[in-house]
N, CA, C and O of each residue as an XYZ file, in Angstrom:
516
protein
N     -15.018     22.481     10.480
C     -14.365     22.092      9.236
C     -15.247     21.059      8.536
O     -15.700     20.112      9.180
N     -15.528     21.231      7.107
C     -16.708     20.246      6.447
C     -15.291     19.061      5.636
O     -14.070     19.121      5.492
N     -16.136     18.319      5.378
C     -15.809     16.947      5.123
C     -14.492     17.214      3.692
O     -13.472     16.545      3.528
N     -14.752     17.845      3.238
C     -13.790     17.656      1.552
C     -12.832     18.696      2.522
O     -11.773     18.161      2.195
N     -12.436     19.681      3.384
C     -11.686     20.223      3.879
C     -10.621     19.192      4.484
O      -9.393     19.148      4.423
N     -11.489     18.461      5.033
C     -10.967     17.322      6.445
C     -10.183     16.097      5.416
O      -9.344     15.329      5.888
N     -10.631     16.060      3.867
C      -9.978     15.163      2.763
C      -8.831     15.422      2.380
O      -7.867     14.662      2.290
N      -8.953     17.051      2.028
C      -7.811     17.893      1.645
C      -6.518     17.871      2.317
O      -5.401     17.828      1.801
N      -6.974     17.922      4.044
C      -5.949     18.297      4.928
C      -5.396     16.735      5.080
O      -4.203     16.684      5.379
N      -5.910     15.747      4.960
C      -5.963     14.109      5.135
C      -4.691     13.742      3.612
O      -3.547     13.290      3.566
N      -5.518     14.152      2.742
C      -4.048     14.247      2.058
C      -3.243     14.587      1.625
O      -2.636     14.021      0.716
N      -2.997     15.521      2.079
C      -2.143     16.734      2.535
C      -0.672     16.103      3.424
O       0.530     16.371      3.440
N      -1.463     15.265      4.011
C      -0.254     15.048      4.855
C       0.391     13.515      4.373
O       1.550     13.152      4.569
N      -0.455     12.899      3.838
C      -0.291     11.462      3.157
C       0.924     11.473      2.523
O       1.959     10.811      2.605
N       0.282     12.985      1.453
C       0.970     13.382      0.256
C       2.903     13.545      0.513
O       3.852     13.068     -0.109
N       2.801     14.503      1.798
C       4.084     14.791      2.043
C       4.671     13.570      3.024
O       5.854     13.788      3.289
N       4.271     12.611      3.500
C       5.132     11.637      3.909
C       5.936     10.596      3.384
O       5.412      9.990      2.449
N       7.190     10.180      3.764
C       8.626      9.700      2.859
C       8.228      8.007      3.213
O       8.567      7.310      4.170
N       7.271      7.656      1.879
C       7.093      6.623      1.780
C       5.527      6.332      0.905
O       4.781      7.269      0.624
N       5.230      4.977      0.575
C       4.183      4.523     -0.079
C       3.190      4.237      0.664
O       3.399      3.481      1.613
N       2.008      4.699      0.463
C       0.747      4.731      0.970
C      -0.429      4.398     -0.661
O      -0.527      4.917     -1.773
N      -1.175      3.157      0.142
C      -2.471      3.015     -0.979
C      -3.202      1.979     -0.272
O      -2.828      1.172      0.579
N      -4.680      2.248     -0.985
C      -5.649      1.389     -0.537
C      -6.511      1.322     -1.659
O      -7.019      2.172     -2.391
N      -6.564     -0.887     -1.553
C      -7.192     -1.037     -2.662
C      -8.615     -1.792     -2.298
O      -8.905     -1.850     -1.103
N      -9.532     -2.381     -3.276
C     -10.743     -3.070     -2.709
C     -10.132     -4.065     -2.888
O      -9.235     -4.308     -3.695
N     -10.856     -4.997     -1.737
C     -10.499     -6.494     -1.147
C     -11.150     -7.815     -2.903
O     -10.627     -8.862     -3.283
N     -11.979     -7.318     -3.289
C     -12.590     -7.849     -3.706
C     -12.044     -7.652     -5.477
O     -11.397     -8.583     -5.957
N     -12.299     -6.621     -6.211
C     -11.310     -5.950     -7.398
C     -10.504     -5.824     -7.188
O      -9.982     -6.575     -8.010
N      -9.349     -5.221     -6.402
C      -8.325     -5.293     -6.533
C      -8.039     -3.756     -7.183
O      -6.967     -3.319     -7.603
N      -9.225     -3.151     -7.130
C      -9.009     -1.771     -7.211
C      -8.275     -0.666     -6.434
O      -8.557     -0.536     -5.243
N      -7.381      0.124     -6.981
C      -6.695      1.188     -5.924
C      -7.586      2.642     -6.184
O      -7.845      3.530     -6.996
N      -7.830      2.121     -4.807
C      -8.837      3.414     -4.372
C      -8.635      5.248     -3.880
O      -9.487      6.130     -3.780
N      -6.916      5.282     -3.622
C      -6.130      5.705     -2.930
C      -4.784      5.654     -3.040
O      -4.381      4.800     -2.250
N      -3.874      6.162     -3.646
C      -2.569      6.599     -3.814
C      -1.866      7.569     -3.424
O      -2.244      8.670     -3.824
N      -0.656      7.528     -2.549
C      -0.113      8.819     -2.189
C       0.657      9.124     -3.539
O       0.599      8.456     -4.571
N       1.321     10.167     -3.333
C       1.966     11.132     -4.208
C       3.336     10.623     -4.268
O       3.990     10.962     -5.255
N       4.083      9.611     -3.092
C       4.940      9.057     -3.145
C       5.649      7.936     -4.141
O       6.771      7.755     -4.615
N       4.127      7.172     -4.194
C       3.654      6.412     -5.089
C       3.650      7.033     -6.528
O       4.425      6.858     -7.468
N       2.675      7.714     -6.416
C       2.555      8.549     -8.234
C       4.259      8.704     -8.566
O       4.685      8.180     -9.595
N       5.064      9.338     -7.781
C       6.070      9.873     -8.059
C       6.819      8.364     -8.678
O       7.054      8.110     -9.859
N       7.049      7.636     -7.670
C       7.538      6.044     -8.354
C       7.297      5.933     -9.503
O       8.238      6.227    -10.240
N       6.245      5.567    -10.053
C       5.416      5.256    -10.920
C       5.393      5.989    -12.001
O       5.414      5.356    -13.056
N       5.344      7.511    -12.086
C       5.669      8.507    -12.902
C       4.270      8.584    -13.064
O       4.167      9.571    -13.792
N       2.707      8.022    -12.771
C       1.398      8.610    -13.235
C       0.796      8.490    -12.171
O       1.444      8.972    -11.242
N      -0.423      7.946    -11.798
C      -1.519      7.929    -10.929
C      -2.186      7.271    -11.922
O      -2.477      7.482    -13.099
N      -2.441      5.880    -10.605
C      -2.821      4.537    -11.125
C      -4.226      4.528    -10.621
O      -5.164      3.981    -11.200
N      -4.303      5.275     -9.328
C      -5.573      5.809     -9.163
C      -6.863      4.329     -9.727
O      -6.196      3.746    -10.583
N      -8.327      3.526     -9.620
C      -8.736      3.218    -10.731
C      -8.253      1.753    -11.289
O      -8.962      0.752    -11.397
N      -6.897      1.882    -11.606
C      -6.309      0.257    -11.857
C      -6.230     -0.451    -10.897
O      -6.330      0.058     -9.781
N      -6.062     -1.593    -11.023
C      -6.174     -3.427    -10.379
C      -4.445     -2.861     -9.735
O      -3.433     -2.628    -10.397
N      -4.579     -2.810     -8.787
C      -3.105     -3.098     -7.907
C      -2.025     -3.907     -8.605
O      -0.907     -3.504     -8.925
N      -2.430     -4.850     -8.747
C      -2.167     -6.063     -9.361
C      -0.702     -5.758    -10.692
O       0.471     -6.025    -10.952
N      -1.680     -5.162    -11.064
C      -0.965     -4.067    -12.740
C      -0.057     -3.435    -12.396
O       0.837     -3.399    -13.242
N       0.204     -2.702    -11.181
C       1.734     -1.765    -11.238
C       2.280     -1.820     -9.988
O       3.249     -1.147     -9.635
N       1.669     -2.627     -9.284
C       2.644     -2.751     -8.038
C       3.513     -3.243     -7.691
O       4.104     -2.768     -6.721
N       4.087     -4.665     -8.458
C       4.818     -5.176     -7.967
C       5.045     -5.523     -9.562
O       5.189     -6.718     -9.820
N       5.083     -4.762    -10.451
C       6.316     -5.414    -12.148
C       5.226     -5.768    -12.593
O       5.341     -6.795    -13.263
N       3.908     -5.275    -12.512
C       2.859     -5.750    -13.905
C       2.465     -7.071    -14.394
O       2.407     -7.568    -15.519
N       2.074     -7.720    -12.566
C       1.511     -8.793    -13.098
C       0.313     -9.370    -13.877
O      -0.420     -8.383    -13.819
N      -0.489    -10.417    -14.662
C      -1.288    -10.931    -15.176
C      -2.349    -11.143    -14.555
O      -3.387    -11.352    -15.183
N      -2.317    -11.135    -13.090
C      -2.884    -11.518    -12.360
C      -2.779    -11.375    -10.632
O      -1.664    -11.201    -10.141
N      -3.738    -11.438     -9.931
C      -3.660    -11.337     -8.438
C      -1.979    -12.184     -8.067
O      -1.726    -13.322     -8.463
N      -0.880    -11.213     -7.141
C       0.434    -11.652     -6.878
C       0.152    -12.699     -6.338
O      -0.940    -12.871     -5.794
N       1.173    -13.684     -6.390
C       1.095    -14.376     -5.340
C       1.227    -14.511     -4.233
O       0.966    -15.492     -3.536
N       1.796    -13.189     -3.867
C       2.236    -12.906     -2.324
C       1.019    -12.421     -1.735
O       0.938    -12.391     -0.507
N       0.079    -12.044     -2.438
C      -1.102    -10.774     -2.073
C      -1.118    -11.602     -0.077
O      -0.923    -12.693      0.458
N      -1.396    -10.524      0.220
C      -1.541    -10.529      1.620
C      -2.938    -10.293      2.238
O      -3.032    -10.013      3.433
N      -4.357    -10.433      1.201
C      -5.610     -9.529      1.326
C      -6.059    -10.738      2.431
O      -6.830    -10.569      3.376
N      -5.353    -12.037      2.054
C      -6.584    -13.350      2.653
C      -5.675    -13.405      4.638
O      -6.242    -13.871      5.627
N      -4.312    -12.817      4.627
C      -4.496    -12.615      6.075
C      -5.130    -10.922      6.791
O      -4.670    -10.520      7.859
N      -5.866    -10.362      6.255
C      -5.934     -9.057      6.854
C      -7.743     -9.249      7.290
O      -8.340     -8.347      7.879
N      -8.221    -10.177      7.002
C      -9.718    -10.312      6.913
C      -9.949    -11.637      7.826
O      -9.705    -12.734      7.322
N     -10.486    -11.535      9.363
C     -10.499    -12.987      9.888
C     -11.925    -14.131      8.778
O     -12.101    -14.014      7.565
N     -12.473    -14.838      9.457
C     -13.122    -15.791      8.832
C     -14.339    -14.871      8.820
O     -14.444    -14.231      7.774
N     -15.044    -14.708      9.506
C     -15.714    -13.394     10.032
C     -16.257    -11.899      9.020
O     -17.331    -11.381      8.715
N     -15.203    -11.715      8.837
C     -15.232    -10.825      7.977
C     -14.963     -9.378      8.366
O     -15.494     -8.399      7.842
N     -14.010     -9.368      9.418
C     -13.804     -8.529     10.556
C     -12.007     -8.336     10.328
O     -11.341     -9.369     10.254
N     -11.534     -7.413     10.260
C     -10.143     -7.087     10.620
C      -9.235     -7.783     11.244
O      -9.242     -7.702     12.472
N      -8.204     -8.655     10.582
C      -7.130     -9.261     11.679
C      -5.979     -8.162     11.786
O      -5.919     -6.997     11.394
N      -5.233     -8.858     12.360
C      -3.809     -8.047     13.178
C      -3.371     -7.457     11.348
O      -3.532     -7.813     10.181
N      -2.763     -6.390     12.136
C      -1.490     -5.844     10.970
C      -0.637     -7.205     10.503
O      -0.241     -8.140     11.200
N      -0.492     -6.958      8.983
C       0.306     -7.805      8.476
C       1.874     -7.188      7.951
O       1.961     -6.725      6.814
N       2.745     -7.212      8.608
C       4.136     -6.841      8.660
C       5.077     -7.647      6.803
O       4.979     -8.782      6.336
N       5.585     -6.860      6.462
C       6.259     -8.012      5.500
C       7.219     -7.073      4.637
O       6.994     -5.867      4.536
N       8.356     -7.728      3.991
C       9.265     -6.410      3.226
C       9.760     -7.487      2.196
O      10.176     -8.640      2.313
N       9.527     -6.570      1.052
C       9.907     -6.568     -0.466
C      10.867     -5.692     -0.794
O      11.264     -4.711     -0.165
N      11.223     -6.142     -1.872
C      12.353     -5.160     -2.988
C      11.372     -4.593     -3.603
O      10.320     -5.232     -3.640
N      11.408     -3.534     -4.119
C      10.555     -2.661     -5.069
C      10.702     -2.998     -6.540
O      11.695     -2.393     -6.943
N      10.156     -3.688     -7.500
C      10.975     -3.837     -8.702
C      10.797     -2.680     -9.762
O      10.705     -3.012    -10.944
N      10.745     -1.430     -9.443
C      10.977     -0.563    -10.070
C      12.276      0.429     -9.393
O      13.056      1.028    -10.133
N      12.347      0.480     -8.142
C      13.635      1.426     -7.942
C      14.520      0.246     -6.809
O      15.396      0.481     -5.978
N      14.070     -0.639     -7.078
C      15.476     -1.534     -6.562
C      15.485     -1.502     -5.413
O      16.418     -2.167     -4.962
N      14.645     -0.855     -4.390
C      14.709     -0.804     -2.735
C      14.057     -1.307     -2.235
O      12.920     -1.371     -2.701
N      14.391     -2.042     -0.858
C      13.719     -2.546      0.164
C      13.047     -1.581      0.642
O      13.350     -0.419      0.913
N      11.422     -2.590      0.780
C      10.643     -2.238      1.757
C      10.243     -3.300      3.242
O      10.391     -4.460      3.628
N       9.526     -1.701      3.795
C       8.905     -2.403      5.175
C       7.333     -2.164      5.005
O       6.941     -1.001      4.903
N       6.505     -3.121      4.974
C       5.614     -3.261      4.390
C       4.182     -3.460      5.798
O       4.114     -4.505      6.445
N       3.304     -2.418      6.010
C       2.409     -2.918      6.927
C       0.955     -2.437      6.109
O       0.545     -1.362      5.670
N       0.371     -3.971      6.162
C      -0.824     -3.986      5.439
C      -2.150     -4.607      6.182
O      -2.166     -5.838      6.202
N      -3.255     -3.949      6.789
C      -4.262     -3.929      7.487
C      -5.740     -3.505      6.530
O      -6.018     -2.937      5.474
N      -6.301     -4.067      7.460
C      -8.121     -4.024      6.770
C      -8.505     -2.549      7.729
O      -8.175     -2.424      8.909
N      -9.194     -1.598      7.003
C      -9.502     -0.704      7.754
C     -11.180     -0.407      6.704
O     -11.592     -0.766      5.601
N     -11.620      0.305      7.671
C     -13.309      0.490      6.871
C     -13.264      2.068      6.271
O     -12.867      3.136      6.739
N     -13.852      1.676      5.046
C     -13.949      2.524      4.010
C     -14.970      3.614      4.149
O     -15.700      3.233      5.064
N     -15.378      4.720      3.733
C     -16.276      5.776      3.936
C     -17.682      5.123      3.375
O     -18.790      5.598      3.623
N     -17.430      3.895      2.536
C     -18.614      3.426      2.233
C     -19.052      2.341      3.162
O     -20.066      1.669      2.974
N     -18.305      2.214      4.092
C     -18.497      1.032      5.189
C     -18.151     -0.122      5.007
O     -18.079     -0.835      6.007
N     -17.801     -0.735      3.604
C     -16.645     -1.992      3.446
C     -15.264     -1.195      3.888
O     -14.787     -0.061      3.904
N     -14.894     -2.793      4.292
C     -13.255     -2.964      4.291
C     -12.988     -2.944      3.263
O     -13.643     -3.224      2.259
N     -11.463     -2.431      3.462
C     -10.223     -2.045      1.967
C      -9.002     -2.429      2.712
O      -8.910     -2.384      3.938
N      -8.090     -2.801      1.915
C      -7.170     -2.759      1.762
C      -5.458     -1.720      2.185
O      -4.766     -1.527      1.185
N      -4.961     -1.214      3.361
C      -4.453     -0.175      3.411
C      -3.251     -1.006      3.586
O      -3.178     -1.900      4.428
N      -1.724     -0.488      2.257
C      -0.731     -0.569      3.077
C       0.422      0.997      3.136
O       0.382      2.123      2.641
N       1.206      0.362      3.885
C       2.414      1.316      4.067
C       3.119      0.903      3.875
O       3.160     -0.263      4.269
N       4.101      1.339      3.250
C       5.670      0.896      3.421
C       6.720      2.051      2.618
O       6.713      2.835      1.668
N       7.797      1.445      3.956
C       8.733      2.741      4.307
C       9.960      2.039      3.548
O       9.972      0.818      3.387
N      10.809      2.724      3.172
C      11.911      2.635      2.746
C      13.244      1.857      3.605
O      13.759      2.619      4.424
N      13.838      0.540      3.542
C      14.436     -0.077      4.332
C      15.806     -0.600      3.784
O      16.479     -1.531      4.228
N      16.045      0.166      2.781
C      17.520     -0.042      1.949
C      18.782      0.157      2.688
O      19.615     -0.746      2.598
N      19.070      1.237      3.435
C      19.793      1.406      4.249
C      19.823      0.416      5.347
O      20.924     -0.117      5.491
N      19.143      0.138      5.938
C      19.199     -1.375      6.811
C      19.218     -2.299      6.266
O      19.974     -3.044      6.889
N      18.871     -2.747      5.489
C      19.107     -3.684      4.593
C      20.763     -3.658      3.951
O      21.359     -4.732      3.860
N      21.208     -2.811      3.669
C      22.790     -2.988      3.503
C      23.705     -2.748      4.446
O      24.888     -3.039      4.269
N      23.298     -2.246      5.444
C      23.615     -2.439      6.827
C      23.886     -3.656      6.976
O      25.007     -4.074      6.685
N      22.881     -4.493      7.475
C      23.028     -5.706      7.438
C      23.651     -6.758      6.830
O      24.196     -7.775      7.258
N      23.458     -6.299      5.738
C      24.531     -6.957      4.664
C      25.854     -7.071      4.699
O      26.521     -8.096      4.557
N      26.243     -5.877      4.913
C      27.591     -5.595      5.585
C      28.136     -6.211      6.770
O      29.324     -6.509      6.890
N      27.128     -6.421      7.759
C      27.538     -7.265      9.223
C      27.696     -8.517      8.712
O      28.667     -9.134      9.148
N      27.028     -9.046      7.930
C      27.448    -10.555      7.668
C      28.298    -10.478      6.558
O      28.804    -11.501      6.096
């Protein structure tokens, strides 16, 4: 199997999983990588734009939450997964948020997170208390 096959089938499966997937550069703040989950949120493919711009309500600038400065030790080497959950401010739902340094096809680190849908536990919970 050659390489744009092995891309295809790579997001292929990205595409069909029930949740947000993207990876941006550490440095721009570029999204390099969007699932279809995402596009769908969003209604386009941001593909190209600063993260920054549609991820979290269109900020001016790098969030303040950004999580890029724990995923990179001093080094310049990969730390632990960074765990963390937000509200979405476009469809109102909790997330579960895991965001890690992983190496890029160009051999820098990027930016990868996930996050799954956590609304239902989240009012779960709500409910117990």
């Amino acid at each position: 199997m050659d390489l744009k096959n092995s891309s295809g089938i790579i997001s292929t499966i990205l595409d069909s999983l029930d949740g947000i997937i993207y990876v941006s550069d550490f440095d721009t703040y570029e999204l390099l990588y969007v699932n279809q989950g995402l596009k769908d949120l969003l209604g386009f493919d941001p593909t190209g734009h600063k993260c920054w711009q549609y991820m979290h309500a269109r900020h001016k600038g790098v969030c303040s939450f950004c999580s890029n400065k724990k995923l990179l030790k001093e080094g310049g080497q990969p730390a632990k997964t960074y765990c963390w959950e937000y509200v979405n401010p476009y469809n109102k739902k909790w997330y579960a948020a895991r965001d890690q340094a992983i190496k890029w096809s160009d051999g820098r680190y990027v930016r990868l997170e996930i996050a799954v849908d956590i609304t239902d536990q989240k009012t779960i919970q709500q409910f117990l208390k």
